[in-house]
SEDO-445098 format. One record per residue: residue number from 1; residue in three letters; chain; x, y negated, z negated of N, C-alpha, C in turn. Coordinates in nm, 3 decimals. Example, Ala and Ser with C-alpha at 12.3 -4.5 7.8 and 13.67 -1.06 7.14 Angstrom:
<sites>
1:ALA:A:1.319:0.569:-0.780:1.230:0.450:-0.780:1.320:0.330:-0.780
2:SER:A:1.285:0.225:-0.708:1.367:0.106:-0.714:1.290:-0.003:-0.787
</sites>
This chain:
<sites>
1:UNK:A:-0.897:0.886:-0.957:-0.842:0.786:-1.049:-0.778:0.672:-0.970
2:UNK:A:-0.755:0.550:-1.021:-0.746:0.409:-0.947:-0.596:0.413:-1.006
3:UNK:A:-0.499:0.390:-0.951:-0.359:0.360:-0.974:-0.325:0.212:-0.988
4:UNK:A:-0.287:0.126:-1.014:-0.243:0.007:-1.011:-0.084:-0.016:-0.892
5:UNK:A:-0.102:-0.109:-0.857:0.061:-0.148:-0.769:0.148:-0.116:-0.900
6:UNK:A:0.176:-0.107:-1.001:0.296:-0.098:-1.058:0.326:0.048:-1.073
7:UNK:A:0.177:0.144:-1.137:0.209:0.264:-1.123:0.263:0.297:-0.983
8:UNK:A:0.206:0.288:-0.895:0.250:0.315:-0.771:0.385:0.284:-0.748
9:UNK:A:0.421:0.163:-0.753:0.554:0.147:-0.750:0.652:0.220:-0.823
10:UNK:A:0.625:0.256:-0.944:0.707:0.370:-1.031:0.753:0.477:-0.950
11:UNK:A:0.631:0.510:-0.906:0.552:0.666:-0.881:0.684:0.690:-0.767
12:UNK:A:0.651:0.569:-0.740:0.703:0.620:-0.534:0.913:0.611:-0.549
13:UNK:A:0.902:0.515:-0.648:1.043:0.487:-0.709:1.156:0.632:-0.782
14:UNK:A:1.051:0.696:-0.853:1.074:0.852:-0.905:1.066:0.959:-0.816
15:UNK:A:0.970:0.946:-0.707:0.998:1.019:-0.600:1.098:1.040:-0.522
16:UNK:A:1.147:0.957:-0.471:1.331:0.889:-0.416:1.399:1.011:-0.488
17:UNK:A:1.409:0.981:-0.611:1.495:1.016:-0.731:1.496:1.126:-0.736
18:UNK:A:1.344:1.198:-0.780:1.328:1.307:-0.809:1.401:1.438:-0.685
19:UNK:A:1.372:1.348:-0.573:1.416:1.452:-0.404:1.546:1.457:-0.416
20:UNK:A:1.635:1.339:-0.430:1.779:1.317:-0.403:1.838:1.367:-0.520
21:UNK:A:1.827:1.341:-0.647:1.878:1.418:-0.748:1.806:1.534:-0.848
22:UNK:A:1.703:1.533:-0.835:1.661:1.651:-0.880:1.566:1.598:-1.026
23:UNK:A:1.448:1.679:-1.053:1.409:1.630:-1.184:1.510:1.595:-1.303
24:UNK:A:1.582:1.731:-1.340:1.650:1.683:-1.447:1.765:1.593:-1.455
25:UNK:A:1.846:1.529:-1.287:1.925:1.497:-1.292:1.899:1.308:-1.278
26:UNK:A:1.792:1.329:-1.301:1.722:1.155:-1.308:1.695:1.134:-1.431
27:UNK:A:1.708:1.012:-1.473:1.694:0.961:-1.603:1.574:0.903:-1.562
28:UNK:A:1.509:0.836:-1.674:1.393:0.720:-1.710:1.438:0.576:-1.647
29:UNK:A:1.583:0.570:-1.720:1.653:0.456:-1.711:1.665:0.414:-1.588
30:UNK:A:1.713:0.551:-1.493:1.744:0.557:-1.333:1.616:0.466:-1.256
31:UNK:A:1.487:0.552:-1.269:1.354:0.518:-1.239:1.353:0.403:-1.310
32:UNK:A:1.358:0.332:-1.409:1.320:0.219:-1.371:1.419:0.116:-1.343
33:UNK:A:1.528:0.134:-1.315:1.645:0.068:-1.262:1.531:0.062:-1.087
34:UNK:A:1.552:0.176:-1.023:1.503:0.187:-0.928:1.355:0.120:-0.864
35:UNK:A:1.272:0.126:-0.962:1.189:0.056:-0.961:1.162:-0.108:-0.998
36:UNK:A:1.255:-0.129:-1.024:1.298:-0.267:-1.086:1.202:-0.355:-1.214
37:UNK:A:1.193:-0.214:-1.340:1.088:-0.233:-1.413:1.159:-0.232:-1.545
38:UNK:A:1.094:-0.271:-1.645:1.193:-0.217:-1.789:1.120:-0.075:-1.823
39:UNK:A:1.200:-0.021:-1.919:1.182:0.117:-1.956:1.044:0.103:-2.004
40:UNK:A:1.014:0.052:-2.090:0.890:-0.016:-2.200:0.760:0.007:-2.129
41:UNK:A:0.770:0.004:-1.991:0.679:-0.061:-1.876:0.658:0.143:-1.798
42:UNK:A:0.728:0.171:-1.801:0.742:0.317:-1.771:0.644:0.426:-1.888
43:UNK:A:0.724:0.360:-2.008:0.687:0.471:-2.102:0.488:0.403:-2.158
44:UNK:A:0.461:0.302:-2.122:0.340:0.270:-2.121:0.242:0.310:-2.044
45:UNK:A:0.301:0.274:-1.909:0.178:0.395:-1.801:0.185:0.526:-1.814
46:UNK:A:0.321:0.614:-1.823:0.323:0.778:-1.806:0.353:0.810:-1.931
47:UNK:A:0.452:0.774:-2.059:0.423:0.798:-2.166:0.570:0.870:-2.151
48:UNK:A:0.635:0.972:-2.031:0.709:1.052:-2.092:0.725:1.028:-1.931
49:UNK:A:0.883:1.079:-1.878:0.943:1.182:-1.736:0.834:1.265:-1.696
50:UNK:A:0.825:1.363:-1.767:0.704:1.479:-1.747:0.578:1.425:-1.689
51:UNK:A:0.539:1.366:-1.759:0.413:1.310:-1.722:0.395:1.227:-1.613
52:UNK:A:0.492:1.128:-1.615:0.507:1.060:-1.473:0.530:1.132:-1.355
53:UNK:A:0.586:1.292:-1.308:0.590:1.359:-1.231:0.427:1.442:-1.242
54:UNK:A:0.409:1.430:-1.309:0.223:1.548:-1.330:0.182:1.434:-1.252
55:UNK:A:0.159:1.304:-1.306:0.072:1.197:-1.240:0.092:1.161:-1.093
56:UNK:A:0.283:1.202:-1.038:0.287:1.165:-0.909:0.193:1.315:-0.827
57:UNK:A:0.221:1.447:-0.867:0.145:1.529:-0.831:-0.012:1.509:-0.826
58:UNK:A:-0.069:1.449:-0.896:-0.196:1.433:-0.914:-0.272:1.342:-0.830
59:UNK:A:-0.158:1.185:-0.824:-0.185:1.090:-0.711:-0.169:1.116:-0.546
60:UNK:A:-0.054:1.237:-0.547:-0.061:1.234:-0.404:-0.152:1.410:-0.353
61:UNK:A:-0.195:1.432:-0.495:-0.284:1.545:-0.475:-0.487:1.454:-0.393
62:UNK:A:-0.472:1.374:-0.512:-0.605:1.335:-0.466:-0.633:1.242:-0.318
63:UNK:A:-0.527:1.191:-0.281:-0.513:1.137:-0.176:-0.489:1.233:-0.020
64:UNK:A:-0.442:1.306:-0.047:-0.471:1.436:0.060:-0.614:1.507:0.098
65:UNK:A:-0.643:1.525:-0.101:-0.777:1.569:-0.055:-0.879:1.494:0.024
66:UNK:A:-0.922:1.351:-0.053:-0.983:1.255:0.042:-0.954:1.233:0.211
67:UNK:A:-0.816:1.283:0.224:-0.801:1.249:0.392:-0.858:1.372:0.438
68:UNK:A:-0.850:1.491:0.367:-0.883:1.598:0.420:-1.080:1.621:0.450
69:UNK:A:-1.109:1.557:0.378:-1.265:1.587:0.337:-1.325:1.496:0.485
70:UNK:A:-1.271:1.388:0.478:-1.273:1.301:0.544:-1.255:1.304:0.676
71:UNK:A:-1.206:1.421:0.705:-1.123:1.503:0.863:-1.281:1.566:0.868
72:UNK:A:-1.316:1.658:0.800:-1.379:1.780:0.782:-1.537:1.737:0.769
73:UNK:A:-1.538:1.603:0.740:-1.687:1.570:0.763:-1.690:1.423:0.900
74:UNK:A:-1.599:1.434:0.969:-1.616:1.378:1.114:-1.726:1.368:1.151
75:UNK:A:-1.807:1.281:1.178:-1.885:1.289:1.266:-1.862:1.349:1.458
76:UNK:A:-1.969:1.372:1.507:-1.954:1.373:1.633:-1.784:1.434:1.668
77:UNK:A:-1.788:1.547:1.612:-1.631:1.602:1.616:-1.610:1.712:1.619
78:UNK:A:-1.581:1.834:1.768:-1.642:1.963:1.708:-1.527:2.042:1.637
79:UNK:A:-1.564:2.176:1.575:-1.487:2.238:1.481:-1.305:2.235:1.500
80:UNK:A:-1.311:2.250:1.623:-1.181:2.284:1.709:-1.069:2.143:1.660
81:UNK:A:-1.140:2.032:1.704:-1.127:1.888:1.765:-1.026:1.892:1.551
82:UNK:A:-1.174:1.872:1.489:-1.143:1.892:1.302:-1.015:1.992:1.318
83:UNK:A:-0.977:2.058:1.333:-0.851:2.144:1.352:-0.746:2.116:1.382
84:UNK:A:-0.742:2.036:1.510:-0.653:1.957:1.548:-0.621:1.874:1.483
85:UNK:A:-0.714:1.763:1.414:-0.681:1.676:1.372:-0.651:1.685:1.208
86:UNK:A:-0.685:1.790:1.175:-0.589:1.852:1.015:-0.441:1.864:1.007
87:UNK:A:-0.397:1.948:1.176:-0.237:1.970:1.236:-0.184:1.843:1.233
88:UNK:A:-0.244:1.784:1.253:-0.165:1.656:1.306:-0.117:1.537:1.178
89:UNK:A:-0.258:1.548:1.062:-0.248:1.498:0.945:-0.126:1.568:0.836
90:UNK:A:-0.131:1.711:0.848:-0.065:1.731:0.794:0.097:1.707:0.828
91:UNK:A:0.135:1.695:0.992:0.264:1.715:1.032:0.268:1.543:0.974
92:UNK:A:0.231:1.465:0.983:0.243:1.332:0.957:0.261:1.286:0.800
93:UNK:A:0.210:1.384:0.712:0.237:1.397:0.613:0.392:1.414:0.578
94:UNK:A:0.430:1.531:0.591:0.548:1.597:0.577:0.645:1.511:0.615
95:UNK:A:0.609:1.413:0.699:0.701:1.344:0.803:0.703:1.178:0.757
96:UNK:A:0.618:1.146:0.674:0.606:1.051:0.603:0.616:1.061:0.465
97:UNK:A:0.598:1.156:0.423:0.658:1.185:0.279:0.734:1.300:0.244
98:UNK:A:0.829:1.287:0.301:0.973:1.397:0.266:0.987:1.395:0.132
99:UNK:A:1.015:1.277:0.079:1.036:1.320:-0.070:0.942:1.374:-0.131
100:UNK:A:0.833:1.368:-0.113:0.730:1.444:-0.220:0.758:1.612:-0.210
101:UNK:A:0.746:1.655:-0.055:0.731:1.763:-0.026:0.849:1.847:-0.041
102:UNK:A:0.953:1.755:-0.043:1.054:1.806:-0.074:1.078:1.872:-0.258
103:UNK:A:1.005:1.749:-0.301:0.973:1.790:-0.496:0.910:1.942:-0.499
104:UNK:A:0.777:1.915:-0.389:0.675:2.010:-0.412:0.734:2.129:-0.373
105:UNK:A:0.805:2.180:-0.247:0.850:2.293:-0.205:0.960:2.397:-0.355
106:UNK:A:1.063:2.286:-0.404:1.071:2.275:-0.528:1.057:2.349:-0.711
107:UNK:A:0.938:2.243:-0.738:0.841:2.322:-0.804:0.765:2.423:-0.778
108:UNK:A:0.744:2.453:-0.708:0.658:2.597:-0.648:0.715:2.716:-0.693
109:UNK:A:0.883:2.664:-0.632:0.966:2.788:-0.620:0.995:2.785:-0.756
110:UNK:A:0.992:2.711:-0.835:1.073:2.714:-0.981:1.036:2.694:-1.106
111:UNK:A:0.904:2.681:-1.091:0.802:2.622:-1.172:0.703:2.716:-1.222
112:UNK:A:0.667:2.821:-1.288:0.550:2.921:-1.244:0.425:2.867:-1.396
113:UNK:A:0.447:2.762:-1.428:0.388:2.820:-1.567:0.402:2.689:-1.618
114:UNK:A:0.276:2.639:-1.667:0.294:2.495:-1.757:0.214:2.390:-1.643
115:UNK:A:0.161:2.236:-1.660:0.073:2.172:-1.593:0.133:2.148:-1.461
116:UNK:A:0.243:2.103:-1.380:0.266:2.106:-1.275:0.228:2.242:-1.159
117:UNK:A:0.258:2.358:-1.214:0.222:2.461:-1.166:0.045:2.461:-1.169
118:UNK:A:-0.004:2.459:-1.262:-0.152:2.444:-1.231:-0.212:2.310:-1.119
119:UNK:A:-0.146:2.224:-1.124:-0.136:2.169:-1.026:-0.102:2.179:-0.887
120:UNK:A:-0.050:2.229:-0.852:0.016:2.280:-0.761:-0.108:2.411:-0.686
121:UNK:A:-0.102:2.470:-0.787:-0.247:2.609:-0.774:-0.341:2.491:-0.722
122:UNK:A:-0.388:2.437:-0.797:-0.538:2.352:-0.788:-0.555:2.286:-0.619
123:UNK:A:-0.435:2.210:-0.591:-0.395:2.134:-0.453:-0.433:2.252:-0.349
124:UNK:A:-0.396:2.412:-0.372:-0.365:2.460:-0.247:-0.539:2.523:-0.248
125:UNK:A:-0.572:2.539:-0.361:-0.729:2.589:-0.401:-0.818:2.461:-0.322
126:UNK:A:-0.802:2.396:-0.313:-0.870:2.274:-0.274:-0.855:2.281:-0.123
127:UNK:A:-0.742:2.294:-0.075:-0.715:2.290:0.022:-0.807:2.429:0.099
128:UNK:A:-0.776:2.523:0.061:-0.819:2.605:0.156:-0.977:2.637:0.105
129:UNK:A:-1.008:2.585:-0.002:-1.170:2.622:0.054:-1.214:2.502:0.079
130:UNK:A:-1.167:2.400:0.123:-1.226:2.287:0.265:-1.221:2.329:0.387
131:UNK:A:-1.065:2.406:0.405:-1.047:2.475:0.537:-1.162:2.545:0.563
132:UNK:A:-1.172:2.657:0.472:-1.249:2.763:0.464:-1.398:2.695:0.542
133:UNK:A:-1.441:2.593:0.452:-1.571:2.596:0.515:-1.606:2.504:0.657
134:UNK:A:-1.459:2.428:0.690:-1.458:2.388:0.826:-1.452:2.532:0.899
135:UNK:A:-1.380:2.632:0.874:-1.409:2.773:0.962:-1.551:2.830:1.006
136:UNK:A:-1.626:2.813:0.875:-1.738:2.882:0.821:-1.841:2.774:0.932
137:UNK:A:-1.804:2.681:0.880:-1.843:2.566:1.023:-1.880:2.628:1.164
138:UNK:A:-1.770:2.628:1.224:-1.696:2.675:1.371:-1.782:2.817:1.382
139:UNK:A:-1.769:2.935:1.296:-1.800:3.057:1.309:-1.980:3.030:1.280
140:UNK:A:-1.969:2.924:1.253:-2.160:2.936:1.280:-2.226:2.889:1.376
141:UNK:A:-2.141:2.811:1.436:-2.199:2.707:1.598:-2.088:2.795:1.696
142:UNK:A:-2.057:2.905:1.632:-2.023:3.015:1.777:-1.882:2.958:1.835
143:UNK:A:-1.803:2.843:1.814:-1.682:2.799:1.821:-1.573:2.896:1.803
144:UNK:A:-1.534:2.909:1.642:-1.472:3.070:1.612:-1.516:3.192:1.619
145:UNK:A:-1.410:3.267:1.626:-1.445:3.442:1.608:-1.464:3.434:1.422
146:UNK:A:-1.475:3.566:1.390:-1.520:3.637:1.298:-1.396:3.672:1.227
147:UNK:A:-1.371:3.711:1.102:-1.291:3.766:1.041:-1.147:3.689:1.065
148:UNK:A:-1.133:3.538:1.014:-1.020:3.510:1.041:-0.924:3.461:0.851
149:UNK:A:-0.842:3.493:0.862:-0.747:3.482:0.748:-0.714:3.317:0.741
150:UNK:A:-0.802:3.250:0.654:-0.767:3.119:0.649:-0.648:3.122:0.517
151:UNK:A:-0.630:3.214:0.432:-0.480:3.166:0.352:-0.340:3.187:0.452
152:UNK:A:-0.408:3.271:0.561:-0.224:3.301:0.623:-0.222:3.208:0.735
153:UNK:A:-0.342:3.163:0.819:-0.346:3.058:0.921:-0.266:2.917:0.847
154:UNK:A:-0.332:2.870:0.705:-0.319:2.787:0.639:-0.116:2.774:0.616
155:UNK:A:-0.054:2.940:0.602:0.049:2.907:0.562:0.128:2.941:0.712
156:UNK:A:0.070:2.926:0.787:0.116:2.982:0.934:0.157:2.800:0.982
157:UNK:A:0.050:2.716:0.961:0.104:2.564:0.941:0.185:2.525:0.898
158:UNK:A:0.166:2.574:0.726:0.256:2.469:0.642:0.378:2.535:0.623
159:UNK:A:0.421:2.680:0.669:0.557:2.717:0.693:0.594:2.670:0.811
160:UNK:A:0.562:2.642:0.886:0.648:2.645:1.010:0.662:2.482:1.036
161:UNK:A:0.623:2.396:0.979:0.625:2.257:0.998:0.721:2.224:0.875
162:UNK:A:0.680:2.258:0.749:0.829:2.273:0.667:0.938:2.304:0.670
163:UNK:A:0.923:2.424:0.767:1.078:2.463:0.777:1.165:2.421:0.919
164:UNK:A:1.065:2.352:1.005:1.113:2.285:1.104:1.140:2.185:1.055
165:UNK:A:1.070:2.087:1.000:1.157:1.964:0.924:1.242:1.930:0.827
166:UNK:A:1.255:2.061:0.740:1.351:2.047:0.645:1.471:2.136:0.722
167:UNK:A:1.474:2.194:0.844:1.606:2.245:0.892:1.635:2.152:1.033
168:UNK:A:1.587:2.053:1.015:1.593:1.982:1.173:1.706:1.965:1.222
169:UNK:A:1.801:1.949:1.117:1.963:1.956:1.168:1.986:2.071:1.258
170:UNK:A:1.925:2.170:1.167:1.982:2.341:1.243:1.950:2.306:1.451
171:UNK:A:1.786:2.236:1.417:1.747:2.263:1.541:1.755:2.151:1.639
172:UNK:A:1.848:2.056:1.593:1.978:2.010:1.695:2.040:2.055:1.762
173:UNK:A:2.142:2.102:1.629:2.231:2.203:1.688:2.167:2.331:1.808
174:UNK:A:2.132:2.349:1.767:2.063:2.481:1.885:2.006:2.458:1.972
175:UNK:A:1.969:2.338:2.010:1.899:2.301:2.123:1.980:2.191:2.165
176:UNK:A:2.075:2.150:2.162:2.189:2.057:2.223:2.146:1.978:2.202
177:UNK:A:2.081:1.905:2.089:2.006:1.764:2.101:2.124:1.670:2.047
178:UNK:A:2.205:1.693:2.038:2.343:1.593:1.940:2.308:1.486:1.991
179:UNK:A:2.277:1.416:2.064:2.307:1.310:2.166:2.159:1.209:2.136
180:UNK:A:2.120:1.286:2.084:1.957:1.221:2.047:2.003:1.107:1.910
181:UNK:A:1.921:0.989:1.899:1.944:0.953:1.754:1.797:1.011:1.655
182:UNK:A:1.849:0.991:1.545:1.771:1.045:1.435:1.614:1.014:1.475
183:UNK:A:1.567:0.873:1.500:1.432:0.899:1.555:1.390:0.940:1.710
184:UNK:A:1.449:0.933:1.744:1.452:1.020:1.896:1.437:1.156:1.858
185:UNK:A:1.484:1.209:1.768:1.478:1.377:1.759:1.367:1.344:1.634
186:UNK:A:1.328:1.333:1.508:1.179:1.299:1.467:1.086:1.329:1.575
187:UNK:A:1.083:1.226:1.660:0.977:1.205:1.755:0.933:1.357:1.851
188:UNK:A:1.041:1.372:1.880:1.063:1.485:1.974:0.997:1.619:1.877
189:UNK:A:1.030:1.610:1.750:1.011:1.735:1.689:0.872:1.729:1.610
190:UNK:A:0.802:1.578:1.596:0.676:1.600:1.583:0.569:1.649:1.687
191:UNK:A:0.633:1.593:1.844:0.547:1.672:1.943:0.554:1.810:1.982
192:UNK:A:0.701:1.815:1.972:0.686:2.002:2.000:0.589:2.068:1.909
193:UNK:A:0.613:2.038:1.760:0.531:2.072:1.665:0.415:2.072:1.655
194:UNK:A:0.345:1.967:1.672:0.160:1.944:1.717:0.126:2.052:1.801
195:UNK:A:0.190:2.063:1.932:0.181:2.128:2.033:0.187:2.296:2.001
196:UNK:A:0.318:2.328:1.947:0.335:2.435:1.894:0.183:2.510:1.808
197:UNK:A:0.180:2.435:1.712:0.052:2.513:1.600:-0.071:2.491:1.691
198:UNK:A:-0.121:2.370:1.721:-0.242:2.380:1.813:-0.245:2.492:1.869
199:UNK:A:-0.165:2.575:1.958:-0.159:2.684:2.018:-0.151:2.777:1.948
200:UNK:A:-0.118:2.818:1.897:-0.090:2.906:1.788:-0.245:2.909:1.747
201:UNK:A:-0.294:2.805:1.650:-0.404:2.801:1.582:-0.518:2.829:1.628
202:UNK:A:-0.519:2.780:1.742:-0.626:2.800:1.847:-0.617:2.946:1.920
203:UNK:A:-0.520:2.971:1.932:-0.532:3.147:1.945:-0.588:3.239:1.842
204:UNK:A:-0.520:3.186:1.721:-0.578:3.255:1.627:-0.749:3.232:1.569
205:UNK:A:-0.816:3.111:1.633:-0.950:3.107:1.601:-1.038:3.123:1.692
206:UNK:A:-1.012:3.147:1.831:-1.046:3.165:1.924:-1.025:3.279:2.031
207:UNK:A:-0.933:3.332:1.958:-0.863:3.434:2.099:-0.830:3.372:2.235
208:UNK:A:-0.807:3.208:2.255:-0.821:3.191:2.395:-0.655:3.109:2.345
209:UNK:A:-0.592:3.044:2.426:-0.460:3.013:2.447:-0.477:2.936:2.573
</sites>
């Protein structure tokens, strides 16, 4: 679906909102204060709150997928290389859109039932049978081993890059970084991170390290 600059602008305006105060603790009014829109203009594109959060799920659902497909049909790129460069999309994700992921981590946990949650299902369904057949890929041109768990590899990523960036304070503190400024330690914690899962990942599809 084609978004317009204004939806978008909403979208990304409710996102803010939605991270820092919470779905229910945002108004309409808030969002479009924030967005610098009249209400009128809100309730015309999404119709309702609800809906304008289904639609931000939906917009930044289909836009993942396309980057992902898009990884996964590389040309001249072998299976491994596509691997890497999924780690890296995704840490850049997380790291460029905190507020979403911050919604999404969220709803997951609190949400079990009703269209966001099917949403949510659908995103990770999508996700891993692209993975899946970049594996299926690899394990046919002799790249990967056999018998590998692409839902726990999959959450072997997206836990450990989540919970490194949403506890990054912690891992200041513990690693004496005080002295760092805020993008100095970003920076620092997207490379350990790349570095980190590559290894990891690559052990786990390869047996080699």
């Amino acid at each position: 679906m084609n978004y317009s600059d204004k939806q978008i602008q909403i979208m990304e305006a409710a996102e803010e909102l939605f991270a820092e105060k919470g779905f229910n603790g945002t108004s309409v009014r808030d969002i479009a204060e924030k967005a610098q829109v009249n209400l009128a203009m809100i309730s015309y594109y999404f119709g309702s709150k609800d809906k304008l959060l289904e639609t931000l799920f939906e917009y930044r659902g289909e836009l993942s997928k396309t980057k992902l497909v898009s990884i996964i049909e590389k040309p001249n790129t072998t299976s491994l290389e596509k691997v890497y460069l999924l780690i890296d999309n995704y840490i850049d994700k997380v790291f460029n859109q905190q507020c979403f992921y911050k919604i999404f981590t969220r709803e997951q946990v609190l949400t079990q039932t009703g269209h966001i949650a099917e949403l949510i299902l659908q995103m990770k369904k999508n996700n891993q049978e692209n993975i899946s057949r970049l594996i299926q890929e690899g394990q046919k041109k002799g790249e990967f081993k056999k018998n590998i768990d692409t839902a726990l590899m999959m959450h072997t990523i997206v836990g450990t890059a989540n919970h490194l960036i949403t506890t990054k304070h912690h891992y200041r503190e513990l690693n004496n970084l005080q002295s760092l400024s805020e993008e100095e330690l970003l920076k620092l914690i997207r490379k350990k991170l790349a570095t980190h899962l590559k290894f990891i990942i690559k052990a786990i599809l390869t047996h080699e390290v």
